[in-house]
VOPAGU-2260 file (C-alpha; in pm, 1 decimal, decimal comma):
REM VOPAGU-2260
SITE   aa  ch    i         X         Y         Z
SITE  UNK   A    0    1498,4   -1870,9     597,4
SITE  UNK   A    1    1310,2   -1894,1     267,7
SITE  UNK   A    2    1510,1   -1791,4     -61,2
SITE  UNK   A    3    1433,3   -1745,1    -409,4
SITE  UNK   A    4    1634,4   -1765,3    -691,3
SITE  UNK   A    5    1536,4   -1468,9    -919,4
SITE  UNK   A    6    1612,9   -1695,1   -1228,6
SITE  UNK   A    7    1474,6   -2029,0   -1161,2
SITE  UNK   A    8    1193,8   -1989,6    -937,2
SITE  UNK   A    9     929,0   -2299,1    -958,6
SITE  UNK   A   10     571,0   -2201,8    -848,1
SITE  UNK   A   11     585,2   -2576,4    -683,9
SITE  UNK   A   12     233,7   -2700,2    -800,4
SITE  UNK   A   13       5,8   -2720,2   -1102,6
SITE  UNK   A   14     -90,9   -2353,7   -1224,8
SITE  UNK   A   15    -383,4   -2279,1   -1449,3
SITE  UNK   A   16    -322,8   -2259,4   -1804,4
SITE  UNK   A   17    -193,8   -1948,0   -1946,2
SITE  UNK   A   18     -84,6   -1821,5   -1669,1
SITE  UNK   A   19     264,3   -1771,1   -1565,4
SITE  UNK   A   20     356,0   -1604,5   -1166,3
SITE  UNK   A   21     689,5   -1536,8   -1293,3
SITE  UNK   A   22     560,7   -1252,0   -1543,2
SITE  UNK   A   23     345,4    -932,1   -1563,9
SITE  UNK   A   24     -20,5    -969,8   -1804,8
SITE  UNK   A   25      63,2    -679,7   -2094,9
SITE  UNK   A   26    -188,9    -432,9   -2039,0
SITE  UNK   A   27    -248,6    -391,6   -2407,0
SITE  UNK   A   28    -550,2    -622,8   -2386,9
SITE  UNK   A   29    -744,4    -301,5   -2178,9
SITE  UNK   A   30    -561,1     -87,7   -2457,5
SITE  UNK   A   31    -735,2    -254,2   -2732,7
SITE  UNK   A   32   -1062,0    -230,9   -2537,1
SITE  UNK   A   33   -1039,6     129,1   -2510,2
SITE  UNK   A   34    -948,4     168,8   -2895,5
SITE  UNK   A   35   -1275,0     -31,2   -2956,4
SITE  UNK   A   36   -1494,9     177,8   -2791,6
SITE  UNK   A   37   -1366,0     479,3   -2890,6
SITE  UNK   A   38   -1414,2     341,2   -3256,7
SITE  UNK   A   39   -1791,2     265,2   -3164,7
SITE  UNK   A   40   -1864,4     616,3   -3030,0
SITE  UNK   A   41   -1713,4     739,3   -3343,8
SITE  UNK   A   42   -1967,3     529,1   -3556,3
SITE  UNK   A   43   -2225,7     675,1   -3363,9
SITE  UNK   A   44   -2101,2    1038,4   -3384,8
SITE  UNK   A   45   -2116,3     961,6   -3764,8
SITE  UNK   A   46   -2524,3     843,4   -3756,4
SITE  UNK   A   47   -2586,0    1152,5   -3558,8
SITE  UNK   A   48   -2359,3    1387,0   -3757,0
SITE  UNK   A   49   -2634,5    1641,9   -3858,4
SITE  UNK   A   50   -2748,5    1680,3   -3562,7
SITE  UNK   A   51   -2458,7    1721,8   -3340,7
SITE  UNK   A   52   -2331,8    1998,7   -3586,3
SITE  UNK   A   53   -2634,5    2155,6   -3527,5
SITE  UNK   A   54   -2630,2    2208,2   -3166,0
SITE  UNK   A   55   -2233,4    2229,9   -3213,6
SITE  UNK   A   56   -2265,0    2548,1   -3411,6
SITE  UNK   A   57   -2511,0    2660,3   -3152,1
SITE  UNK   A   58   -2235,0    2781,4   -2959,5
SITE  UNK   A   59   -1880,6    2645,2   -3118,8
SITE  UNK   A   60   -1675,6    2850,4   -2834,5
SITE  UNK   A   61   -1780,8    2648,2   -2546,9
SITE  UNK   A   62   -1880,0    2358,1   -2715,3
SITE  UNK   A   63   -1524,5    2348,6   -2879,4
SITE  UNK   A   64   -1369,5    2406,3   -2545,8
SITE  UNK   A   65   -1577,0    2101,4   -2429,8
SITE  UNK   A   66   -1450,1    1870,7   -2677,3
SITE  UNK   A   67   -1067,8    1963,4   -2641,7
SITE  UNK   A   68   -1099,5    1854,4   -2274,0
SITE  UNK   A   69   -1254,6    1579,2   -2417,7
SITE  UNK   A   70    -935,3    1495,8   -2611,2
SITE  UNK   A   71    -676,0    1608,6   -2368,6
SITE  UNK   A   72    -848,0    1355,0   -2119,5
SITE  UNK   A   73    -873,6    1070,3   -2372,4
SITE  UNK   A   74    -504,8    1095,5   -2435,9
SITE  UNK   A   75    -353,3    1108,5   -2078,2
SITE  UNK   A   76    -601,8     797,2   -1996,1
SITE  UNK   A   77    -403,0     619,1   -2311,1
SITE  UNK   A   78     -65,0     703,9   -2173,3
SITE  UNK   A   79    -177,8     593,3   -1825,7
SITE  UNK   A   80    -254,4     207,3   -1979,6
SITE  UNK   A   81     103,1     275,6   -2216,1
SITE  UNK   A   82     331,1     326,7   -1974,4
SITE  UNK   A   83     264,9     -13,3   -1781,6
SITE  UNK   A   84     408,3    -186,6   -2080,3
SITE  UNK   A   85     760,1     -82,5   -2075,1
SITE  UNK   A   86     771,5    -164,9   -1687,0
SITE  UNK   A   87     614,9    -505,5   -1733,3
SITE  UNK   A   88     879,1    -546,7   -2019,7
SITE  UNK   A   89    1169,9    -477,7   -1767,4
SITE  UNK   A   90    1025,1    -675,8   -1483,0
SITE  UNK   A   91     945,9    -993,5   -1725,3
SITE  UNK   A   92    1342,5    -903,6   -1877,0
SITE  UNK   A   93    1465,4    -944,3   -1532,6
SITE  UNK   A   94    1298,9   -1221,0   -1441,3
SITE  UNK   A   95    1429,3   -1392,4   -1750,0
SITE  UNK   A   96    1803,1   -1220,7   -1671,0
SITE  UNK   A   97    1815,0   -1313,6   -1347,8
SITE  UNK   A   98    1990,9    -979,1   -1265,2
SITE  UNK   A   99    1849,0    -626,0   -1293,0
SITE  UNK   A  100    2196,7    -518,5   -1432,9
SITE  UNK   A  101    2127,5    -724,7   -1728,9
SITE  UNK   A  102    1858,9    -476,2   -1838,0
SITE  UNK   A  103    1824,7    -208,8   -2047,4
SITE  UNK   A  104    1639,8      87,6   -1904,5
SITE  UNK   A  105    1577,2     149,9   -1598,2
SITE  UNK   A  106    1180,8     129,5   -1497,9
SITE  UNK   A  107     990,0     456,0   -1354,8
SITE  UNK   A  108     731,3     290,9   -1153,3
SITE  UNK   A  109     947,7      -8,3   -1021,0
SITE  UNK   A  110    1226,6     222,3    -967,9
SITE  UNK   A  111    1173,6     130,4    -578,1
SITE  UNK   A  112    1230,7    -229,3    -642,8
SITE  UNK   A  113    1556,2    -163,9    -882,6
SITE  UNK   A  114    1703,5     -18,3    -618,1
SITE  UNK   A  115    1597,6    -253,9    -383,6
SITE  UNK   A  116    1727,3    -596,6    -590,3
SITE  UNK   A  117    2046,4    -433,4    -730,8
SITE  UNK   A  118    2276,5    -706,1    -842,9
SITE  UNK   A  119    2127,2    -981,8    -686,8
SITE  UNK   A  120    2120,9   -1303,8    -805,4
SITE  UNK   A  121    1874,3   -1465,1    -484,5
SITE  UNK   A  122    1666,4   -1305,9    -219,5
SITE  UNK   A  123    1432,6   -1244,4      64,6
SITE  UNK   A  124    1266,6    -920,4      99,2
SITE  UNK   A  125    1184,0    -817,5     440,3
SITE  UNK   A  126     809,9    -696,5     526,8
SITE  UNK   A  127     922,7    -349,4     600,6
SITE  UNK   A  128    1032,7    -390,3     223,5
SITE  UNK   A  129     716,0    -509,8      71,9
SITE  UNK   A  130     534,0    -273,5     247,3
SITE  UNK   A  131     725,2      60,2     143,4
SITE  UNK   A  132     775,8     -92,5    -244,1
SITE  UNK   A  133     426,4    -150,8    -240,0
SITE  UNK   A  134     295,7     216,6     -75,5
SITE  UNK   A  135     551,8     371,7    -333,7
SITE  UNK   A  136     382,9     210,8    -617,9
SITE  UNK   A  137      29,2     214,0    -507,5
SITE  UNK   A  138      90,3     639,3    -470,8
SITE  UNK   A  139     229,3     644,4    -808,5
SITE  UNK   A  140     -40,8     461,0    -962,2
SITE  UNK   A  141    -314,6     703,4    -749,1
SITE  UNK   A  142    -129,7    1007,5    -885,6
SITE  UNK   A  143     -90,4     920,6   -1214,8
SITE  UNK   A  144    -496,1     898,4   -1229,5
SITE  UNK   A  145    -586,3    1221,3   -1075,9
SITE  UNK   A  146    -545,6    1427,5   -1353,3
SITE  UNK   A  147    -799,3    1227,9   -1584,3
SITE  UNK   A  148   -1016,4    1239,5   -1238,4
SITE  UNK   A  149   -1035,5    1638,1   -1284,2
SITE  UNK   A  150   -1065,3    1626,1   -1627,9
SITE  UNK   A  151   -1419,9    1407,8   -1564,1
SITE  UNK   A  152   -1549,5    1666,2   -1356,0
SITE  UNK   A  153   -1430,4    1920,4   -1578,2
SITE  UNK   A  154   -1669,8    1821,0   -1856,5
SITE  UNK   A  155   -1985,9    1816,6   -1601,8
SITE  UNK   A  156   -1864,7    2148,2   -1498,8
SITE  UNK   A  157   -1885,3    2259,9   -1844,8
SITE  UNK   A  158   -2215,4    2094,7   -1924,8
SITE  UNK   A  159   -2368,3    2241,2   -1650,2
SITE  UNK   A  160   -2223,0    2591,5   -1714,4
SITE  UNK   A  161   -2364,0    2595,4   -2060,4
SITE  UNK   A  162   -2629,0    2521,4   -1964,4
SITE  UNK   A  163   -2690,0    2753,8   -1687,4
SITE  UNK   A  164   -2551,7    3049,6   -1930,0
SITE  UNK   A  165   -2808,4    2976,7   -2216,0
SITE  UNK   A  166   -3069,3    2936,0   -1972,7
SITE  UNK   A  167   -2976,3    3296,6   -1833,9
SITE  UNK   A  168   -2980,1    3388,8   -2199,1
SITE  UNK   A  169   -3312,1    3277,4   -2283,3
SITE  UNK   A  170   -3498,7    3414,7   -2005,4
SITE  UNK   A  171   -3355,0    3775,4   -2074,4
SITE  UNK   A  172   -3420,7    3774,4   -2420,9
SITE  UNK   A  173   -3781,5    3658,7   -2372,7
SITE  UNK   A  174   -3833,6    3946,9   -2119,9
SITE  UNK   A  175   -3701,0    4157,7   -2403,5
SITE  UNK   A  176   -3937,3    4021,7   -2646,7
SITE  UNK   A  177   -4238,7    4095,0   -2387,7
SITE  UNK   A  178   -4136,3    4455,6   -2346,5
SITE  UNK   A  179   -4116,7    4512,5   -2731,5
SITE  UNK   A  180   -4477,5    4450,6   -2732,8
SITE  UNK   A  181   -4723,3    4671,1   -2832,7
SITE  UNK   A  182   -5057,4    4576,1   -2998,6
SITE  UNK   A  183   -5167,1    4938,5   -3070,6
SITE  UNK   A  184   -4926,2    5068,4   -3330,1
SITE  UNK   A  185   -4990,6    4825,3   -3593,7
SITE  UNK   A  186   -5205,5    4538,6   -3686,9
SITE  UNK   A  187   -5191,2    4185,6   -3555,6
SITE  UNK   A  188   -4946,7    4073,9   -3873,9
SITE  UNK   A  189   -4672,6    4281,2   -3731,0
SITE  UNK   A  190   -4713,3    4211,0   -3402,4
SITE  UNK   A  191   -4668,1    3864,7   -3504,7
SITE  UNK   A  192   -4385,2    3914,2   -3740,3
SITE  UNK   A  193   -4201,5    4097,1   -3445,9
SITE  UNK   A  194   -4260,9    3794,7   -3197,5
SITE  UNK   A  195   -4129,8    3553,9   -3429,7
SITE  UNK   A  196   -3802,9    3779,6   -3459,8
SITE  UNK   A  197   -3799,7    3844,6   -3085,7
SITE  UNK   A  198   -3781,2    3461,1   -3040,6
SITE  UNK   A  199   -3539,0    3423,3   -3202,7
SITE  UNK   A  200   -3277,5    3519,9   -2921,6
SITE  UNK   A  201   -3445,5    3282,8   -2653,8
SITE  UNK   A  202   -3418,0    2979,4   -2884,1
SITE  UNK   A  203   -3047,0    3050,0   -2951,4
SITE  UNK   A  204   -2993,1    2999,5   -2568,0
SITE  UNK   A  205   -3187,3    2684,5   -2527,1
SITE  UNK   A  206   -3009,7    2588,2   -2814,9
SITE  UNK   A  207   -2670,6    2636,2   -2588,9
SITE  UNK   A  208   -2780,0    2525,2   -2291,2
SITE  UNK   A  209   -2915,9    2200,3   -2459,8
SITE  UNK   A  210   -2593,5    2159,0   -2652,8
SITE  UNK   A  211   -2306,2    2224,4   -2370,7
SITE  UNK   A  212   -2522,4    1977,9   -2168,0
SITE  UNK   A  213   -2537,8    1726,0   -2396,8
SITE  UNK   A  214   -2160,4    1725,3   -2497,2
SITE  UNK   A  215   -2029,9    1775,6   -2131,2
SITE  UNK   A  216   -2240,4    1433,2   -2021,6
SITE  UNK   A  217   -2126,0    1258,9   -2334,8
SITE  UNK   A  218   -1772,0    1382,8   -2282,2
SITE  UNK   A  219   -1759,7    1287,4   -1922,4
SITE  UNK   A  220   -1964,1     928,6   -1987,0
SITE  UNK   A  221   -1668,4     847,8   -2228,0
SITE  UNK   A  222   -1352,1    1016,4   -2034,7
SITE  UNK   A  223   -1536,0     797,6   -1725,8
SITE  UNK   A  224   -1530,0     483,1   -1925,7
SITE  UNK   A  225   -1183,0     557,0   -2021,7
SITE  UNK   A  226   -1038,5     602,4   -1732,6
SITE  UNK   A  227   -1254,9     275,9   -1544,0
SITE  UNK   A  228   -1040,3      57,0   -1820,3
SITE  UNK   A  229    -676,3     214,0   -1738,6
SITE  UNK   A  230    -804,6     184,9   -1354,7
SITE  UNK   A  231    -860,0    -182,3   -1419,2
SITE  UNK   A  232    -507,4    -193,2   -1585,3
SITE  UNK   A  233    -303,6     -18,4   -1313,2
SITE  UNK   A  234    -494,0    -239,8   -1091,4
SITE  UNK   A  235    -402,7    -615,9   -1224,9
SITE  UNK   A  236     -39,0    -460,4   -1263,1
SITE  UNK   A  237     -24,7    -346,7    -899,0
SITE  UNK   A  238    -229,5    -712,2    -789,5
SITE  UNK   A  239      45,1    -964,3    -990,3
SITE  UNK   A  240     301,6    -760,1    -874,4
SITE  UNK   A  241     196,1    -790,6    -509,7
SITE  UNK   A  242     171,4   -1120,9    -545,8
SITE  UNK   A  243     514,6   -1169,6    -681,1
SITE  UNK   A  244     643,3    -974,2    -385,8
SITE  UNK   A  245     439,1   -1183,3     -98,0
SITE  UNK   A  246     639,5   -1468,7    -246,0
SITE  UNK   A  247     957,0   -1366,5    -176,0
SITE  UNK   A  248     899,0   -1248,4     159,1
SITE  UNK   A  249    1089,5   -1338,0     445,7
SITE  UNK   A  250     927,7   -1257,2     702,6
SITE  UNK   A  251    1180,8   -1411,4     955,7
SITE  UNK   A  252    1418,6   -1129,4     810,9
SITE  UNK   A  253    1200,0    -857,4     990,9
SITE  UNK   A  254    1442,2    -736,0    1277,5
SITE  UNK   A  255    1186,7    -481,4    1367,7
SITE  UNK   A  256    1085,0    -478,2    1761,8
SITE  UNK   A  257     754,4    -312,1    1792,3
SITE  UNK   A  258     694,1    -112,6    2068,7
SITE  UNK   A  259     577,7    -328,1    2381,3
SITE  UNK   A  260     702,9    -580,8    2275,8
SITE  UNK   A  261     955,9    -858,6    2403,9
SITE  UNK   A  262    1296,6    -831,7    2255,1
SITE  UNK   A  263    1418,2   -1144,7    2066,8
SITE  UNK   A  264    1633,2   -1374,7    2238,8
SITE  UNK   A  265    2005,1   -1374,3    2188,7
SITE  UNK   A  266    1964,5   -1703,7    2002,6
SITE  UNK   A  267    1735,1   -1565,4    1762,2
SITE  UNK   A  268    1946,2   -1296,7    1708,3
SITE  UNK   A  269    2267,0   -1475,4    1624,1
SITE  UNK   A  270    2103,2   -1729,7    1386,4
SITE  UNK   A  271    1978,4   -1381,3    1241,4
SITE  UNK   A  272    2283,7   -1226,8    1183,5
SITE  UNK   A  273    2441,8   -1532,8    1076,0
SITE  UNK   A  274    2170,8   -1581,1     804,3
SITE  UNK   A  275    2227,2   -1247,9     688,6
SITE  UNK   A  276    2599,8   -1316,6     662,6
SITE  UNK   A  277    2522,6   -1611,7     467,9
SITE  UNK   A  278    2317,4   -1454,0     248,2
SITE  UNK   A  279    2540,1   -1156,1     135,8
SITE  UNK   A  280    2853,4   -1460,8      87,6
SITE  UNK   A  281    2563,4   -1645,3    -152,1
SITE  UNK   A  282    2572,3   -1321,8    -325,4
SITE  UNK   A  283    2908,8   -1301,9    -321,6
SITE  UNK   A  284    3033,3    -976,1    -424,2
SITE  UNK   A  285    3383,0    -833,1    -371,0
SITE  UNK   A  286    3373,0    -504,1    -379,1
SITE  UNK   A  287    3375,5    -278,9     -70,2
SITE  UNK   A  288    3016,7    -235,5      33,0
SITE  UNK   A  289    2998,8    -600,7      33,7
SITE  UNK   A  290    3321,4    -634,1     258,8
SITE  UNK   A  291    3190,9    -362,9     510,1
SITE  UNK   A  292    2856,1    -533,6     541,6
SITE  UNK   A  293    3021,7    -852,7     644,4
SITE  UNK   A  294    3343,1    -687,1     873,0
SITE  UNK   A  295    3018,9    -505,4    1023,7
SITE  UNK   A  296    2800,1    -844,8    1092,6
SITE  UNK   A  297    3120,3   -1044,8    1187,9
SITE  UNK   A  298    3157,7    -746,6    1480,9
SITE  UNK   A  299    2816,3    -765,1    1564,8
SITE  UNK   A  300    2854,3   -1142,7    1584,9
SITE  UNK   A  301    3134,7   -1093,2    1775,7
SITE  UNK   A  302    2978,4    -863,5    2019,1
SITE  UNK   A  303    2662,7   -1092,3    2055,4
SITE  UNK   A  304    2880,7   -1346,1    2158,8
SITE  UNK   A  305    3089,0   -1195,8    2439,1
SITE  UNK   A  306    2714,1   -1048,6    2594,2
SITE  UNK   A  307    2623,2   -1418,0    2622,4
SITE  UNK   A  308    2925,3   -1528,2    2782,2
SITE  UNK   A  309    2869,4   -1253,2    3008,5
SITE  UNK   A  310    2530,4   -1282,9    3077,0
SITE  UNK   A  311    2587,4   -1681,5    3128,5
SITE  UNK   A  312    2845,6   -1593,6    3393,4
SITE  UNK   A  313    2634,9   -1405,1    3639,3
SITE  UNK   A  314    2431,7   -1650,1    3603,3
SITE  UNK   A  315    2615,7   -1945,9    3699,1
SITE  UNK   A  316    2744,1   -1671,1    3990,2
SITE  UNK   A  317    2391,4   -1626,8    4081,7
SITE  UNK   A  318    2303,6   -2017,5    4135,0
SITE  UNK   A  319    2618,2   -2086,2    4339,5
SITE  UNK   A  320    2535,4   -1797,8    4546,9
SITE  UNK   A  321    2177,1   -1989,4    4582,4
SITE  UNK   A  322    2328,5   -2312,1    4643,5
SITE  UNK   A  323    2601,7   -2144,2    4921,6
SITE  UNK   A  324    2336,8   -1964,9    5080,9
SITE  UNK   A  325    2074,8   -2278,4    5117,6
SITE  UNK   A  326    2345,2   -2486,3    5206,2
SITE  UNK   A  327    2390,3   -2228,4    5505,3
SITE  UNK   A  328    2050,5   -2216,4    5543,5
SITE  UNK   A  329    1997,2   -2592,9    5608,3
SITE  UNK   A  330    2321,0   -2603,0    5833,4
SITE  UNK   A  331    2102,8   -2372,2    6049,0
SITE  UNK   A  332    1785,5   -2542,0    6028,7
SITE  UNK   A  333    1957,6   -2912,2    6168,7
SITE  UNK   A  334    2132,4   -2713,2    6432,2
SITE  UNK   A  335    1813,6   -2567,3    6566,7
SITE  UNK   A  336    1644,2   -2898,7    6510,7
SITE  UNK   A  337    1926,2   -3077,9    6720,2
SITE  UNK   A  338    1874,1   -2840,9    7058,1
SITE  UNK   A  339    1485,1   -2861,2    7042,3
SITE  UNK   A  340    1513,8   -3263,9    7029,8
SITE  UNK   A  341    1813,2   -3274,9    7300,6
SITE  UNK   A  342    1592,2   -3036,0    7521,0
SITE  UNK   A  343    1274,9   -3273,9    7474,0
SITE  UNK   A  344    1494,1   -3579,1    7636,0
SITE  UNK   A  345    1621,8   -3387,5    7954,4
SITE  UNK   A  346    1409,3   -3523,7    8269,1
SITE  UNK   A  347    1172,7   -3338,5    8514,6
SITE  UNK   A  348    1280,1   -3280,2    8867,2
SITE  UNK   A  349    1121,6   -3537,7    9086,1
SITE  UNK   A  350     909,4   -3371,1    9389,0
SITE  UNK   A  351     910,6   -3670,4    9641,2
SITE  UNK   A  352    1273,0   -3613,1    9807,6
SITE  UNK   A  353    1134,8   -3214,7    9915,2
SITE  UNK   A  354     841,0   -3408,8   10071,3
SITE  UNK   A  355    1073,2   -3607,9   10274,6
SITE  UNK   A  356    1276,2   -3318,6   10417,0
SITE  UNK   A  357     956,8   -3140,2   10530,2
SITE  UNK   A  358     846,4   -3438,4   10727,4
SITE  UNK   A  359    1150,4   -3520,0   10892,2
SITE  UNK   A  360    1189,0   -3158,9   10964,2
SITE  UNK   A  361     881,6   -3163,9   11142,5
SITE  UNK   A  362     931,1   -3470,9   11315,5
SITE  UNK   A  363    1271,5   -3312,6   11452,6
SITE  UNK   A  364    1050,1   -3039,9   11626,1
């Protein structure tokens, strides 16, 4: 059975340059990416900063509203990429350590695996293990994400409201300019002077609709891009991580029968246990759990043992029965062979003395 010392673990080739299996990439590298853009839409909010105050002040409530998502989003995405860094500090801690009880805090997203290693000094993780650590993770990581997710849509949602409302707007106030019309009470100058206040109205509402769609697209583009870099951070976590795990596997460990399947042979089984026994002396502790683990596997041994014995008396049993009952068998078969070759040597009765008492009968006569 493979095991891995937590402490001193060799990779056991040549590795590329830079990088190290035994710790977790800090994620501030997609931190500082994110600060960079953000700094470059910034510059460019301060090129166009006449003109997005203009259409801001076109309708400050929603657009407002619009750019508070904006900034709720932008910092949950930031404390998505943050809070990998103190659980890449604890794993690369306890890889240096050696021992999880060495460490400080206790991680949030590894909690799984904390409780999983323990005290440990070497291991083998099972497959059932790596699976569920692995699921557990994976969900938090997915879960963690779906609020910025909403918060994306939001800002279409937004856009596309605004949008939709000053559009609304615009096409009631130019029916309302249309029905204040009337070219027969004065002359063409204030018929013209009226339009041009009329109009008014309608051009605020394009003015929204053009505005709320233009910051919920930006809002969302950003939030989007955002959210792609902490995505890409979760993700190379979650992939060295994995990767760590797979290494440590034991797959041998797995004492899982799936259904259908043959059971493992009482051979297998003992060297199991007795590996697992072995392991928990390596890691040697004293105190009770330890104690009952190994009273438990020395009755399972124990019991294991006496179902061989068993099961290798019947069948000894069961070939001398064979051997008794073919050795009866063949007693029978040379005993039936004897009185077929005995009858084949008896001789026929001869037919020539009969003839001789018929003709000296006759000749009596």
């Amino acid at each position: 059975m493979a095991k891995l010392e937590l402490s001193g673990w060799d990779a056991g080739g040549a590795l590329n340059e830079g990088y190290n299996p035994n710790k977790l990439t800090s994620p501030m590298v997609f931190f500082w990416t994110m600060v960079i853009f953000l700094i470059i839409v910034g510059f460019v909010a301060a090129i166009l900063f006449r003109q997005a105050h203009a259409a801001f002040a076109s309708n400050p409530g929603l657009n407002g509203l619009i750019l508070g998502v904006l900034l709720i989003g932008i910092l949950l995405v930031f404390n998505h990429v943050l809070r990998l860094r103190p659980e890449v500090r604890w794993f690369n801690s306890f890889r240096a350590a050696g021992s999880a009880e060495k460490v400080g805090r206790d991680p949030v997203l590894l909690a799984p695996m904390r409780a999983l290693i323990g005290q440990r000094h070497s291991m083998a993780i099972s497959t059932t293990a790596l699976r569920s650590i692995l699921d557990s993770i994976a969900t938090r990581l997915d879960e963690s994400r779906d609020t910025s997710r909403y918060l994306t849509g939001l800002l279409v949602f937004l856009g596309l409201l605004g949008t939709f409302w000053g559009l609304l707007g615009t096409i009631g106030s130019i029916n309302t300019v249309i029905q204040s019309l009337d070219a027969g009470t004065g002359s063409t100058q204030d018929v013209l002077a009226a339009l041009k206040n009329g109009l008014s109205a309608p051009l605020s509402g394009m003015g929204t609709a053009f505005s709320t769609s233009l910051f919920g697209l930006s809002g969302s583009l950003i939030l989007g891009f955002l959210d792609l870099q902490a995505g890409r951070a979760q993700n190379r976590f979650y992939t060295e991580l994995e990767n760590w795990l797979s290494s440590v596997t034991d797959v041998s460990s797995d004492l899982t029968i799936a259904p259908g399947a043959s059971a493992v042979a009482p051979g297998d089984e003992l060297r199991q246990l007795t590996e697992q026994l072995a392991r928990l002396n390596h890691d040697g502790g004293m105190n009770q759990r330890t104690t009952a683990a190994m009273a438990s596997l020395a009755e399972g041994i124990q019991g294991l043992v006496k179902n061989m014995r068993g099961e290798q008396q019947m069948l000894r049993d069961w070939i001398e029965a064979q051997q008794d009952e073919a050795k009866s068998m063949r007693k029978t078969l040379d005993k039936l062979s004897a009185r077929i070759g005995h009858a084949d040597k008896i001789p026929a009765q001869p037919e020539r003395p009969h003839k001789l008492a018929r003709v000296e009968d006759a000749g009596g006569e």
